[in-house]
C-alpha positions in Angstrom: -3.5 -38.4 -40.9 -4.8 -41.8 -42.6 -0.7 -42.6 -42.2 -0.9 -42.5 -38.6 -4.3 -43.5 -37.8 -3.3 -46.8 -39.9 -0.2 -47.0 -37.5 -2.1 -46.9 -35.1 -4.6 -49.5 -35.6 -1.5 -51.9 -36.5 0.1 -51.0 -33.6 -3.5 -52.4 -31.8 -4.1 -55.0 -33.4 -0.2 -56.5 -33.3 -0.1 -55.8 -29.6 -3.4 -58.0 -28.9 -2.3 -60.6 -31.3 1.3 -60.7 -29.7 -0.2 -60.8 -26.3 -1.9 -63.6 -27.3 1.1 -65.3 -28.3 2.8 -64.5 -24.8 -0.1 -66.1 -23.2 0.1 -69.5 -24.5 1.8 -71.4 -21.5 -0.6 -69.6 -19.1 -3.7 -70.5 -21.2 -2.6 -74.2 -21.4 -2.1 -74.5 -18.0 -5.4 -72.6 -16.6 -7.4 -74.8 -18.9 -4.7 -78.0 -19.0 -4.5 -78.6 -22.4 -1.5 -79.8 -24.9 -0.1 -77.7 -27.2 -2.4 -78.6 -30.2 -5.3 -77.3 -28.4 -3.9 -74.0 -28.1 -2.6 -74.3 -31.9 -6.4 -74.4 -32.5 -7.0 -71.4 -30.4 -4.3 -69.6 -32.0 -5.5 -70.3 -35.5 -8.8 -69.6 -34.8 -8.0 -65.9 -35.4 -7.2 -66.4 -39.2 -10.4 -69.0 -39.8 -12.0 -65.6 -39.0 -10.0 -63.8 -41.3 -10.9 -66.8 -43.8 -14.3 -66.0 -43.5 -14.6 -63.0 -44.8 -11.4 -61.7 -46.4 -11.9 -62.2 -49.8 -15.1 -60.2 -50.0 -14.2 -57.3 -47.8 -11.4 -56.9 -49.6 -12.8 -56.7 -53.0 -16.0 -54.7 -52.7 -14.6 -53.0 -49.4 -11.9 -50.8 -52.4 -15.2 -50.1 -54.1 -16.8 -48.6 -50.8 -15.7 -46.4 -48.0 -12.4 -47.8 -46.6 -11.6 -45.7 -43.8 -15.0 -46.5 -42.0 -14.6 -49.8 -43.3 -12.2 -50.3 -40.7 -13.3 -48.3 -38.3 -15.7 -51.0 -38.1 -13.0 -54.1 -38.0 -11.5 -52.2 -34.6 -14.4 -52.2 -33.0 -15.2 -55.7 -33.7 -11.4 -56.3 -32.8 -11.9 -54.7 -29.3 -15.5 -56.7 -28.4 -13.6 -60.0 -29.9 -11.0 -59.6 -27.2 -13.2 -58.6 -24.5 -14.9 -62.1 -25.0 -11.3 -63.8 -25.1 -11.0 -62.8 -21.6 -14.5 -63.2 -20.2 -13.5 -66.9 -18.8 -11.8 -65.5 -16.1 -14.9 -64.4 -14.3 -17.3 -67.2 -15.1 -14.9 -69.8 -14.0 -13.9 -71.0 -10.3 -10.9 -70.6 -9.3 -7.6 -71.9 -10.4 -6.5 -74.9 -8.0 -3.4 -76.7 -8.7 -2.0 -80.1 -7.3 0.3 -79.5 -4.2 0.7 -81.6 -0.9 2.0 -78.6 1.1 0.0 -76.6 3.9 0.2 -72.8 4.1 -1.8 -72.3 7.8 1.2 -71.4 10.1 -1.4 -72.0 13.1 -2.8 -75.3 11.8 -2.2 -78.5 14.0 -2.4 -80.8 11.4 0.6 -81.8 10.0 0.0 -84.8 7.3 2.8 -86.7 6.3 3.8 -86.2 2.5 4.7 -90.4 2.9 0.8 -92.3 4.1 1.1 -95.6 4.8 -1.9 -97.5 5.7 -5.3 -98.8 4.3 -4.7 -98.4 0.1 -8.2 -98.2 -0.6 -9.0 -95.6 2.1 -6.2 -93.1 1.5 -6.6 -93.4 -2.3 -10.7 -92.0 -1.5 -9.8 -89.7 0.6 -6.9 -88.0 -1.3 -8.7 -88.1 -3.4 -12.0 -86.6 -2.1 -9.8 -83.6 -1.1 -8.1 -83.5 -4.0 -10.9 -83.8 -6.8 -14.9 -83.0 -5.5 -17.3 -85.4 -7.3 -19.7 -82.3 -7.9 -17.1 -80.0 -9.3 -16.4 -81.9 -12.0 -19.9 -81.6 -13.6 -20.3 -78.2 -13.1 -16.4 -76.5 -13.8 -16.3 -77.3 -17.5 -12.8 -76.2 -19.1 -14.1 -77.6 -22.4 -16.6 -75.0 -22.5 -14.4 -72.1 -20.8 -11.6 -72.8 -23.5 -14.3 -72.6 -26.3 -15.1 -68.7 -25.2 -11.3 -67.9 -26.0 -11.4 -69.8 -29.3 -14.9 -67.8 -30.6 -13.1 -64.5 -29.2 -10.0 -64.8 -31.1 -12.2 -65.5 -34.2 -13.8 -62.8 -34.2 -10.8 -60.7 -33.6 -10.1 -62.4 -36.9 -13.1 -61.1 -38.5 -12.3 -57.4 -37.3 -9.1 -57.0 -38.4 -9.3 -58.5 -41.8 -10.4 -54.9 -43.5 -7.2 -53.0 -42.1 -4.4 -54.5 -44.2 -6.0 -54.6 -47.1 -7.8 -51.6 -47.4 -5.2 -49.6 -45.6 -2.1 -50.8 -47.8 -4.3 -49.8 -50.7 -5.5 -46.8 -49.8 -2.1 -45.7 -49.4 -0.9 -46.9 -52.7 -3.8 -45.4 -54.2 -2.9 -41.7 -53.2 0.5 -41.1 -52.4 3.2 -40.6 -55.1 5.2 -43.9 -55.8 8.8 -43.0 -54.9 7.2 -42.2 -51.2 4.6 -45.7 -51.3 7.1 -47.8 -50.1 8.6 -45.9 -47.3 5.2 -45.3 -46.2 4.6 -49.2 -46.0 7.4 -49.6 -44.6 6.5 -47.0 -41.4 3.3 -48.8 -41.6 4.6 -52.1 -41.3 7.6 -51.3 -39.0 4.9 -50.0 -36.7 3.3 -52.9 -36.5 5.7 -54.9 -35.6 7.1 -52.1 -32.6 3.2 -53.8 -30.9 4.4 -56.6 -30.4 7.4 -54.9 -28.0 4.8 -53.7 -25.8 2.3 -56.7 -26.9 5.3 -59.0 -25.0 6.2 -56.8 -22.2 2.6 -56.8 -21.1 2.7 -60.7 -21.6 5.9 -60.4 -19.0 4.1 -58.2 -16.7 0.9 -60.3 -16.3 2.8 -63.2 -16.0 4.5 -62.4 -13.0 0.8 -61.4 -11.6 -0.9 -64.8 -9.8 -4.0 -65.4 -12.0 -6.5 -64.8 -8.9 -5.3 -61.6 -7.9 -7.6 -59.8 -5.9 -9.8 -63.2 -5.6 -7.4 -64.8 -3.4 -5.3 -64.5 -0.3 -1.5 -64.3 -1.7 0.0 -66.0 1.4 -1.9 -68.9 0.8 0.3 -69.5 -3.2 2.5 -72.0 -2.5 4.2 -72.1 -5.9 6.4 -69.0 -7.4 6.3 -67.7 -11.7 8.8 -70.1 -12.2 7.0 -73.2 -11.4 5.6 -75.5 -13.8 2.2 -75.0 -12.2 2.3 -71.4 -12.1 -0.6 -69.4 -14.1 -0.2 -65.6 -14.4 -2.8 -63.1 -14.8 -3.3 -63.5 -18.5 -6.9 -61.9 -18.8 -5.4 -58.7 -17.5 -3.9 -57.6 -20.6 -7.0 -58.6 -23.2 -8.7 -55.8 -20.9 -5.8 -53.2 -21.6 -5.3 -54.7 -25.6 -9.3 -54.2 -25.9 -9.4 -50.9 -24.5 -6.7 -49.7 -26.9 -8.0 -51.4 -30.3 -11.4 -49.2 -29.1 -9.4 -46.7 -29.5 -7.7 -47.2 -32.8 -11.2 -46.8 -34.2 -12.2 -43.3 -33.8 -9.8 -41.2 -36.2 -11.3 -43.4 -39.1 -14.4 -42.9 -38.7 -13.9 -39.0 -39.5 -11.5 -39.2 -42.4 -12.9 -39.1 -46.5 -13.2 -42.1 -49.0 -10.5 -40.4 -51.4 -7.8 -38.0 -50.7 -6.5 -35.3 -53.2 -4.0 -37.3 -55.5 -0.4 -35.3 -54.9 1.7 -34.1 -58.0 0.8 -32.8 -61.4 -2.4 -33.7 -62.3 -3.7 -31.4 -64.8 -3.4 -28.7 -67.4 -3.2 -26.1 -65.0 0.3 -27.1 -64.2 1.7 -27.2 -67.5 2.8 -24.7 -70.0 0.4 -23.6 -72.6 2.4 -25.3 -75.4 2.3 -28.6 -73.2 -1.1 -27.8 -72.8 -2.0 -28.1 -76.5 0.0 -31.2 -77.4 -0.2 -33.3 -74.1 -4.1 -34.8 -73.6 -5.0 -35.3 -70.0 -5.0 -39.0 -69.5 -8.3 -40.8 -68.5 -8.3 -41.4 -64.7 -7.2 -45.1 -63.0 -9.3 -47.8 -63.4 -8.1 -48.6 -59.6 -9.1 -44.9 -58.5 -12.2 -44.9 -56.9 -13.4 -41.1 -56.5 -15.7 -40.7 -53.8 -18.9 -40.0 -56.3 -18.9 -43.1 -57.7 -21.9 -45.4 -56.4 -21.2 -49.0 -58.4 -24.1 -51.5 -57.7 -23.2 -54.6 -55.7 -25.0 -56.7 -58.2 -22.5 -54.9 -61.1 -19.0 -55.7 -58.5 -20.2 -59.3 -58.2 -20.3 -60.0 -61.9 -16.8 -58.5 -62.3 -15.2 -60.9 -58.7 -15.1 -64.3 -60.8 -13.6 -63.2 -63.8 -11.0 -60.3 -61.9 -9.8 -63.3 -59.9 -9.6 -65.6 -62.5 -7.4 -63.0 -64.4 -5.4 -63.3 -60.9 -4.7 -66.3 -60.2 -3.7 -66.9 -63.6 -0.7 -64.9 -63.2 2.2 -66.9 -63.1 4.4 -64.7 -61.4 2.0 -63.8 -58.6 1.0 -68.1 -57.9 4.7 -68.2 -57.6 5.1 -65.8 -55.1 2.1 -67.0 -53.1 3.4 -70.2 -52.8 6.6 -69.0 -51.7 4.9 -66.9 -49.2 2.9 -69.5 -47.6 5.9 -72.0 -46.9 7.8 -69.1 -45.8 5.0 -68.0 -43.4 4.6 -71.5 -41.8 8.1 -71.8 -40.8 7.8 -68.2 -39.4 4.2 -67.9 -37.7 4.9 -71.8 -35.8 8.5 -70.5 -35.0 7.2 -67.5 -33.3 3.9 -69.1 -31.7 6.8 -71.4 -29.8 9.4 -69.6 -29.2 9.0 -68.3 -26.0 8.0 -71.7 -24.5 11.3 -72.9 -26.4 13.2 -70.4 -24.5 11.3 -71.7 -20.7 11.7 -74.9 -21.9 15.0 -75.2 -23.0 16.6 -72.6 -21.0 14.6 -73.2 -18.1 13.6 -68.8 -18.0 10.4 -68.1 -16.6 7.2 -67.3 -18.5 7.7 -63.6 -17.7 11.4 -63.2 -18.5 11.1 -65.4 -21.7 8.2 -62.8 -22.7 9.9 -59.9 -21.5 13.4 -61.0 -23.9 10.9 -61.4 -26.5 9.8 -58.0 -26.2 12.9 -56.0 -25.9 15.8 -57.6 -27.5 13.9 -59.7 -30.2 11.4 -57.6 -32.0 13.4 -54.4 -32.0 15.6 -55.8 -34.3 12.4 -56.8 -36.8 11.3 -53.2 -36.2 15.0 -52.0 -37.4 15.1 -54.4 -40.4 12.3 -53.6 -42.0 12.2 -50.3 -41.4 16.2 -50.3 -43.0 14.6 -52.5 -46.1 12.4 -49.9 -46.9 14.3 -47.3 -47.0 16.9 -49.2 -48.7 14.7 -49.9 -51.3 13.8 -46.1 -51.7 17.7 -45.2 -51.4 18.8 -47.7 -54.3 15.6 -46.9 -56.2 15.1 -51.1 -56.8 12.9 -52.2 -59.7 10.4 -55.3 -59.1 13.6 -57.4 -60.3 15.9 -55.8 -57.6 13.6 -56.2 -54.6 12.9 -59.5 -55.7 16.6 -60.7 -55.6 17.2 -58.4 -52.6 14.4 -60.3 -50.6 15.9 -63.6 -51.3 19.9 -62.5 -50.4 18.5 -61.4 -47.2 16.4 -64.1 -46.2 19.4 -66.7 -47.6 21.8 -65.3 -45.0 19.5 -65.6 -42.3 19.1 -69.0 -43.2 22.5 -70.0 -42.9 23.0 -67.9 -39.2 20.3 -69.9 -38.2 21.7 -73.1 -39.0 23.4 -72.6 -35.4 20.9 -72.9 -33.2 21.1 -76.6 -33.4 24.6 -76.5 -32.0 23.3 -74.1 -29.0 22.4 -77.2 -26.6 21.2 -77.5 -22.8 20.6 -80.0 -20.9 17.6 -81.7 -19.2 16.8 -81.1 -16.0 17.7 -84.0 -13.5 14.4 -85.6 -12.4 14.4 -89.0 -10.8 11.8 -91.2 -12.4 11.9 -89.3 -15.6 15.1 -88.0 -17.1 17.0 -90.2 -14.2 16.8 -93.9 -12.8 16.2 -94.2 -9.1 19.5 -96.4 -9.5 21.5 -94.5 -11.4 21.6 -91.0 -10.6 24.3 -89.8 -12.5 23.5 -90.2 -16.1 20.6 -88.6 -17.9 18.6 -90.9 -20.3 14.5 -91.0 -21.7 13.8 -94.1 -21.7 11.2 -94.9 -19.3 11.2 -95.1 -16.0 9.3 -96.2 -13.2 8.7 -93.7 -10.1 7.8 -96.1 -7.8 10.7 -98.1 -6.2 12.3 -99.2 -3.5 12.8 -96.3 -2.0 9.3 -94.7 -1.8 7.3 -98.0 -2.0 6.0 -98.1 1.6 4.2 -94.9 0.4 1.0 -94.9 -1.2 2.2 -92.2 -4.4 0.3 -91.2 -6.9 2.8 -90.9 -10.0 0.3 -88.9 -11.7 0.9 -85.6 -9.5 3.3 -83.0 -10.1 4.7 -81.4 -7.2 8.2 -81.7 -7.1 11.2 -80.9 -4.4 14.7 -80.7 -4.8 16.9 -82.7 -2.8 20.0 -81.9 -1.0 21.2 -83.9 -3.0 20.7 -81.5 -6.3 18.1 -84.0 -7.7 14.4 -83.2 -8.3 11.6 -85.2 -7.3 8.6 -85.5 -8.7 6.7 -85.3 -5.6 7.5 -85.2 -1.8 5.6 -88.3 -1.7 7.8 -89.9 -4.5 10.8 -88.7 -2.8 10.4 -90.6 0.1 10.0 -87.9 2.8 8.2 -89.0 5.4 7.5 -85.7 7.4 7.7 -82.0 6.6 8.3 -78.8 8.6 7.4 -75.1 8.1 4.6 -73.7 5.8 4.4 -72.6 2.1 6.8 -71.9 0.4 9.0 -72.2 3.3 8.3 -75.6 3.7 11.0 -78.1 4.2 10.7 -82.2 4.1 12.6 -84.5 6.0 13.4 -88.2 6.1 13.7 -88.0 2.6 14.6 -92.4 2.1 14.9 -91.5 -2.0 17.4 -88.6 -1.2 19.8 -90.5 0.7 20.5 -94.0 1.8 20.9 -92.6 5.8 17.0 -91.6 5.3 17.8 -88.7 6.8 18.1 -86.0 4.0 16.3 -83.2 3.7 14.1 -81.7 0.3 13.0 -78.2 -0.5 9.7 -77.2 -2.6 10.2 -76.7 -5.9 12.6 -77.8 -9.2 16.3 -77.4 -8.5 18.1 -74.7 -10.3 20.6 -76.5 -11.8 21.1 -74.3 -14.8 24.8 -73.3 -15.1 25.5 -74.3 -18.6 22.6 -73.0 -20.2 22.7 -69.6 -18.4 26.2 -69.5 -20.9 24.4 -70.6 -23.4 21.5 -68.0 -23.2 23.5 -65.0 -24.3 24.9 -66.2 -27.3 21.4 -68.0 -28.5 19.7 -64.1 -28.0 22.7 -62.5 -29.9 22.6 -64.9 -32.7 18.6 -64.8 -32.7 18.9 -60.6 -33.0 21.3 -60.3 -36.0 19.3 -63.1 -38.0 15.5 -61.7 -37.3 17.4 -58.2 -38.1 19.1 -59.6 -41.7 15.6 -61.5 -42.4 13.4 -58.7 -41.8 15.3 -56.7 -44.2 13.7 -58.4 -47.3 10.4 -57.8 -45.4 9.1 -54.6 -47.0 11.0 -54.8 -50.6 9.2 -58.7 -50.2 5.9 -57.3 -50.2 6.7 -54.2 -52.9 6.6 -57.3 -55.2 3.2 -58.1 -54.6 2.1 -54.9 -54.8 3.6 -54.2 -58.1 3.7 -57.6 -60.0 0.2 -57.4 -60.6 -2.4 -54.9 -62.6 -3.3 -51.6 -61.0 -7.2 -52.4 -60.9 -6.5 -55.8 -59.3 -3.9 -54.4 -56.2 -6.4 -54.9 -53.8 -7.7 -58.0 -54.8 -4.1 -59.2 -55.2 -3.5 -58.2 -51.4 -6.7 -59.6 -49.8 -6.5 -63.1 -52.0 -2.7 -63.3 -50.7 -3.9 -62.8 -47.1 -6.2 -65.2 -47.3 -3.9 -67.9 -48.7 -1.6 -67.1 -46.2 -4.1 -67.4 -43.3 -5.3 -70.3 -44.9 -2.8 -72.2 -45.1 -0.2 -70.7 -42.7 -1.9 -68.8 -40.3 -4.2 -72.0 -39.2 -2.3 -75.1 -39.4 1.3 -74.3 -38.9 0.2 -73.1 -34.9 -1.6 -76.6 -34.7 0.7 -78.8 -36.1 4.0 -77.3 -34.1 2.2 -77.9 -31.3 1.5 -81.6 -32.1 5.2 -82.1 -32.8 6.0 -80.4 -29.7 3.3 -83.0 -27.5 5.1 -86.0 -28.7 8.2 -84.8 -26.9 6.6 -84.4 -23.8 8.2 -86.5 -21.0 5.6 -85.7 -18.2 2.1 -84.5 -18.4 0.5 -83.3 -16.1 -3.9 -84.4 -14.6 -6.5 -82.8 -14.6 -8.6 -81.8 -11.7 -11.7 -84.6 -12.8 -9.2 -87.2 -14.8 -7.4 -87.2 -17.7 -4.6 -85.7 -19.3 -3.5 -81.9 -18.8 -0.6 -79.4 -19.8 2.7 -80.9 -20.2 5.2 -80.3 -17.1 8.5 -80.9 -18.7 9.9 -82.2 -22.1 12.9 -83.8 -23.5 14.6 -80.6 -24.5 16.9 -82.4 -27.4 14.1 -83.6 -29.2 11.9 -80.4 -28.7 15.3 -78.5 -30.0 15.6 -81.0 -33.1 11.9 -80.9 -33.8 11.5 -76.9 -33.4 14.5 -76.1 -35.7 14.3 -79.1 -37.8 10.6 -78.2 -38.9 11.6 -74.4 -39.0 14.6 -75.1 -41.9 13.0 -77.6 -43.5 9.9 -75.4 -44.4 12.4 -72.5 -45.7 14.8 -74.8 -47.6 11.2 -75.5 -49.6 10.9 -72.0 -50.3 14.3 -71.3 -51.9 13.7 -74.3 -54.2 10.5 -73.2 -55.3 11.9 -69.4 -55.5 14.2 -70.7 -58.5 11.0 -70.9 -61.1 10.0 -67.3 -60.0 12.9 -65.4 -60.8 12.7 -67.2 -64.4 8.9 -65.7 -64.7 9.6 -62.7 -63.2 12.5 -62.3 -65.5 10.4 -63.2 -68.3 7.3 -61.2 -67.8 9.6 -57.8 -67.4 11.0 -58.3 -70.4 7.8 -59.3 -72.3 6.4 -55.8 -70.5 9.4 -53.9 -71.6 9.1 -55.4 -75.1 5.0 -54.5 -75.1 5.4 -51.0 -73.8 7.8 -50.3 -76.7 5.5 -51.2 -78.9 3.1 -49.7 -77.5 5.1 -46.3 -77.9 6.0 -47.2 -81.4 2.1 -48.0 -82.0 0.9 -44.7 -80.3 3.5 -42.4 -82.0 2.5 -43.7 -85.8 -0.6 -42.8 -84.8 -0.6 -39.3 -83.7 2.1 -38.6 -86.7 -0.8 -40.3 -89.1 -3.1 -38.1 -87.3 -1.0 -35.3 -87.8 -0.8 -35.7 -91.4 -4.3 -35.7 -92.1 -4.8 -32.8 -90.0 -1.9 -30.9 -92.1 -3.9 -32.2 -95.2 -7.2 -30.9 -94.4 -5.6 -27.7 -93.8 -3.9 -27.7 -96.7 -6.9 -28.4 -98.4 -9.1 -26.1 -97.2 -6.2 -23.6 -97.7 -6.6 -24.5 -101.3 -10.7 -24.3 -101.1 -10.6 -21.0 -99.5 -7.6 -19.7 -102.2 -10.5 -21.1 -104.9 -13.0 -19.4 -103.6 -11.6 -16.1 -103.6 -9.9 -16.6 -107.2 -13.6 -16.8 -108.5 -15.1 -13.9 -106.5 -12.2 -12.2 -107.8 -13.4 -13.5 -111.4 -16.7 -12.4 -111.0 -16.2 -8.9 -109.9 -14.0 -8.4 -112.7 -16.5 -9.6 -115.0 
């Protein structure tokens, strides 16, 4: 029962924490800001695993676990509530377009002004960006909501790995531990299936639904403007991590340990010669009551003892490189995949979901069993971890080979005068062609051409009138389009995506069969750090390496991807009141380069620093090996000593006895 109550609170907590993951595009563009911003956001949820990890961890073993983390679901569920709280304090979303959606409307501007500068600058302007909403419609302070959410979603779900992993350790037999970690584990990462495929969903939902008049959206999921309905599914994640609480609260602090464990199973000649050995040290029976003032004398020195194992720094070190290449991989991959693919939001999400994380379901699942099958010692699952992860290395080397090109957009992968060669350097938007029109080359509302270009803006593409309404809406005159002035433009990017959609099937294979060979090092990875330290300090072990991870992983590596990702940004987009906002399009080569580059160079790190470890490791098994020998030695001396003197007292007292009767004999005689 505490199995699949576990499960199921992984299962929450993976699919909120995937969600949030899937949500990344939308949240940058509701609340235009870059990609570092939402690295912020998305490390915000370990700073409140930071927080509090250490502690919970070590004095939460010495308490009631299960409730324990009753508690850290519930806090899970009100954390995500608050995430999506914005939504209904905020206006509504408005995004830069110059196309009209009333069908019976008279007015018909031309996306081309020409007149007074001055006046048509103030009163685009004035229709474009109110002076009073500026002060009032915050997105600093909306932004901010979702950032304290996700911490405390931080703080809630730091008991449940922990605790949980323990607990399990603690009282089932150890041939079945690790296939139980590994169902646990492989469950958690089977949320993130439906964590993604509700990020797909919601995307394909406008973010005003039921606010808003749907005839009146101009712009369809693929656009760059486009902002799904991403509060939707914090709603459905909060409901369900609610849920997850309730079966702890009604399960005990300590379960029946399974197996022989006492004289009533043995023979009676067993009985007499084997002792019952003292309980754990890391058992904690439910009567036990230690004060908190007696558990915080014993923290400093247990984690000194910790952290001066060798073996176990080693691993954490390997661990924490390894986890920064995967947790900034992941956080991007799906804006990769719109990026460089050119896939919406909702299909990159929905790929994610069902071809992507299965496979991590399957591997680790397979490693754990594998490691139950083979019956690996720490040694084994230590070299098995690093064979696996080693081949997925080198698969992965080919995704730099898998290349698409940029989008053609005149003014910024293209030169007004040269239309048929793709460069970044820069170029100006305003030319020639379009320079009887007072543009803004801020905005981002482009058109395709007829002739297969895109154009920035309607405005920037020379058109000087426009037929039709929403997304129906057709320019003509276009003077950038063609040199007869007569060509017509189209809202919307042109979908000019033949070679990557070649590309796209053999980047998802090649991504399966890697995740699938890397994850199968996943469970016999964390067997070692279960089992390279003592028994008493497993927990401790486990909630110190989750903090380290979080710590130095889980915050920066979001933040710092996303920095490298902003400086290959080709086009940003403004904000409503000034200023930058969410980037439009990038320079897919560099994003490429500087996604994968990062990724490898992180895990090449790791394998260098792995080379020390399997020397301690190798070391510390033997020197354990050599020390329980003795130990045996030591112990059977002992008892045959022991033995010995017990045969001489009786022997003795044989003789005493034999004494005393020889003289009772003597004196009845006499």
């Amino acid at each position: 029962m505490f199995l699949v109550a576990l499960s199921f609170a992984y299962f929450a907590k993976a699919l909120s924490g995937s969600y949030m993951k899937s949500t990344i595009t939308q949240l940058e563009r509701r609340f235009d800001i870059p990609s570092y911003l939402i690295g912020v956001i998305d490390g915000s949820f370990e700073i409140g695993n930071l927080l509090v990890i250490a502690f919970v961890s070590y004095f939460g073993a010495k308490l009631h676990r299960p409730k324990i983390i009753a508690m850290g679901c519930v806090l899970m569920s009100i954390g995500t509530f608050i995430i999506a709280l914005p939504h209904f304090i905020i206006g509504r979303y408005e995004f830069e377009t110059s196309v009209r959606w009333a069908t019976n409307s008279t007015l018909n501007p031309s996306p081309c002004p020409v007149g007074a500068a001055a006046d048509l600058t103030r009163d685009g302007k004035l229709l474009e960006v109110p002076a009073k909403g500026c002060e009032s419609e915050s997105n600093l302070s909306m932004w901010i909501y979702v950032l304290l959410g996700n911490v405390l979603r931080g703080i809630g779900e730091t008991p449940v790995q922990p605790l949980g992993i323990s607990y399990i350790d603690d009282f089932a037999t150890e041939e079945n531990a690790a296939l139980y970690v590994g169902c646990v584990q492989t469950i958690s990462v089977v949320g993130p299936v439906f964590g993604y495929l509700l990020g797909s969903l919601c995307a394909k939902i406008y973010v005003d639904i039921g606010f808003v008049k749907m005839e009146t959206i101009t712009i369809t999921p693929a656009d760059a403007r486009w902002v799904g309905a991403w509060w939707l599914g914090y709603l459905i994640a909060g409901v369900i991590t609610l849920l997850s609480a309730i079966p702890f609260w009604f399960l005990p602090r300590s379960l029946p340990m399974s197996g022989p464990q006492g004289p009533e199973k043995c023979t009676p000649e067993q009985t007499s010669f084997i002792k019952t050995p003292p309980p754990m040290k890391h058992k904690y029976p439910a009567d036990e009551h230690t004060s908190f003032i007696e558990m915080a004398k014993d923290f400093i020195p247990s984690l000194r003892t910790l952290l001066g194992h060798p073996v176990y720094l080693i691993y954490l070190c390997v661990t924490v490189i390894q986890l920064n290449s995967l947790i900034g991989m992941v956080t991007y991959k799906p804006k990769f995949i719109e990026q460089h693919f050119r896939q919406s939001a909702s299909k990159a999400n929905f790929l994610m979901g069902v071809i992507n994380i299965p496979a991590v379901a399957l591997g680790m699942f397979s490693g754990g069993l594998l490691m139950k099958r083979l019956k690996l010692n720490l040694m084994g699952a230590a070299r098995f971890a690093f064979g696996t992860s080693l081949i997925g290395y080198f698969l992965s080397l080919f995704f730099f080979a898998m290349s698409c090109e940029n989008a053609k957009i005149a003014g910024v992968t293209l030169s007004y005068d040269s239309m048929d060669r793709i460069s970044y350097d820069k170029h100006p938007v305003v030319t020639a062609c379009n320079s009887d029109c007072l543009c803004s080359p801020s905005d981002w509302d482009p058109v395709c051409g007829e002739n297969g270009i895109t154009y920035v803006s309607p405005c920037l593409a020379g058109c000087s009138t426009s037929a039709g309404s929403g997304r129906n809406t057709v320019f003509s005159n276009c003077s950038c389009v063609g040199v007869a002035g007569n060509f017509t433009a189209t809202t919307g990017q042109c979908l000019d995506k033949d070679d990557c959609d070649g590309m796209f099937p053999y980047f998802l294979a090649l991504s399966v069969i890697s995740s699938f060979i890397i994850s199968l090092g996943g469970t016999p990875g964390y067997m070692i750090l279960i089992r390279c330290t003592k028994p008493q300090l497993k927990s401790l072990a486990l909630g110190f390496h989750a903090l380290a991870t979080r710590t130095l992983a889980g915050i920066p590596a979001p933040i710092y991807f996303g920095a490298i990702i902003d400086t290959t940004c080709l086009k940003w987009g403004q904000k409503r009141c000034g200023g930058i906002g969410a980037c439009r399009i990038y320079n897919t080569t560099a994003y490429r380069i500087a996604y994968l580059g990062l990724t490898m160079s992180l895990r090449t790190a790791s394998f260098l620093i792995c080379i020390p470890g399997f020397i301690l490791l190798s070391r510390q098994l033997k020197r354990e090996e050599r020390n329980a020998v003795n130990a045996a030695l030591a112990n059977g001396s002992t008892e045959l000593e022991a033995l010995r003197k017990e045969e001489l007292m009786i022997s003795n007292s044989d003789q005493l006895q034999q004494l005393s009767d020889n003289s009772t004999d003597r004196e009845t005689r006499l």
